[in-house]
N, C-alpha and C positions, 0 to 999 in steps of 0.2 A: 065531661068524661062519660063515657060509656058503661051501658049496666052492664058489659060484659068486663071493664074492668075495674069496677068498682067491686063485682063480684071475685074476681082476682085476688084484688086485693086483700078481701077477706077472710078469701081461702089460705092465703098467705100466709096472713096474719095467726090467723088459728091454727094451723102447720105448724108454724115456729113454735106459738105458746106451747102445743100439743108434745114437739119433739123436746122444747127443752126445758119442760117436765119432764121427761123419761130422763135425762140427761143426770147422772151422778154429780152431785155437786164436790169441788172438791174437798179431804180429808182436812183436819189441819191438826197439831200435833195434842191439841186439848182433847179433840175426839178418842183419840187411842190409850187403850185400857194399860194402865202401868205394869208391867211385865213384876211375877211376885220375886221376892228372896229364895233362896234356897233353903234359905234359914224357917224362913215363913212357911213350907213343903216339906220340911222334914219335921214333923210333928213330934218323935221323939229325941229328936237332938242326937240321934247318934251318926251322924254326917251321911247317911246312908239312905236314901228315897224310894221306900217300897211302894209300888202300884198301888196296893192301899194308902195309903199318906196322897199321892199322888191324886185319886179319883176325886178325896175331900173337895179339889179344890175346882171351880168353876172354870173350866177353858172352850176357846170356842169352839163350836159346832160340838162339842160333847163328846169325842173320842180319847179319851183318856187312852185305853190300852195301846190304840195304833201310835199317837203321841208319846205315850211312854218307851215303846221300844225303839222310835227315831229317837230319841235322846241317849235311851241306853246304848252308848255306840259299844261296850265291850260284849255284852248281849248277858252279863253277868246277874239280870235280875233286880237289879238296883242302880237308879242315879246318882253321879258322885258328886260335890261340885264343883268339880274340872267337867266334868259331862256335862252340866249342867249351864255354868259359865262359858263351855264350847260350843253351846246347842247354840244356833240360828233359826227362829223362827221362819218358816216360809210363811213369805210375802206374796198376796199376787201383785200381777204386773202393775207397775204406774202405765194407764193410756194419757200421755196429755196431746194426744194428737185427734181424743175421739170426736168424731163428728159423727151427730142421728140423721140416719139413712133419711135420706127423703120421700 
């Protein structure tokens, strides 16, 4: 074999590790953070979820107020838990098609 493709080879080889390392590995349903109660967000029980009660709680990337008025779909100031119950978390996309650029 030639040192030019043994060096190939190499380079190859290290390409692949390199890309898929970058490569997200996939999710699986242990990794995902249990979505809370509504019960557990309304701090004082009176069914009613004000932006303060709301910020208490850890969510991701940390935007409570923009999160809070997607939820609030009547725009009333407070989460009900029909609003609450009705709200669908945005997801992003599933890629199961990605492939690292070469």
């Amino acid at each position: 074999m030639g040192t030019w493709m043994k060096a190939g080879g190499v380079c190859g080889l290290l390409m692949s590790a390199a890309f898929g390392a970058l490569a997200e590995p996939p999710r699986s349903h242990a990794d995902k953070p249990e979505r809370p109660t509504f019960s557990s967000l309304d701090v004082d029980g009176d069914g009613k979820m004000t932006l303060e009660e709301f910020s208490q709680h850890t969510i991701p990337h940390g935007k409570h107020e923009r999160v809070f008025t997607h939820i609030d779909a009547d725009a009333d100031g407070v989460i009900s838990k029909t609003e609450f119950d009705d709200h669908k978390p945005k997801r992003p996309p599933k890629n199961r098609d990605y492939q690292p650029r070469p």
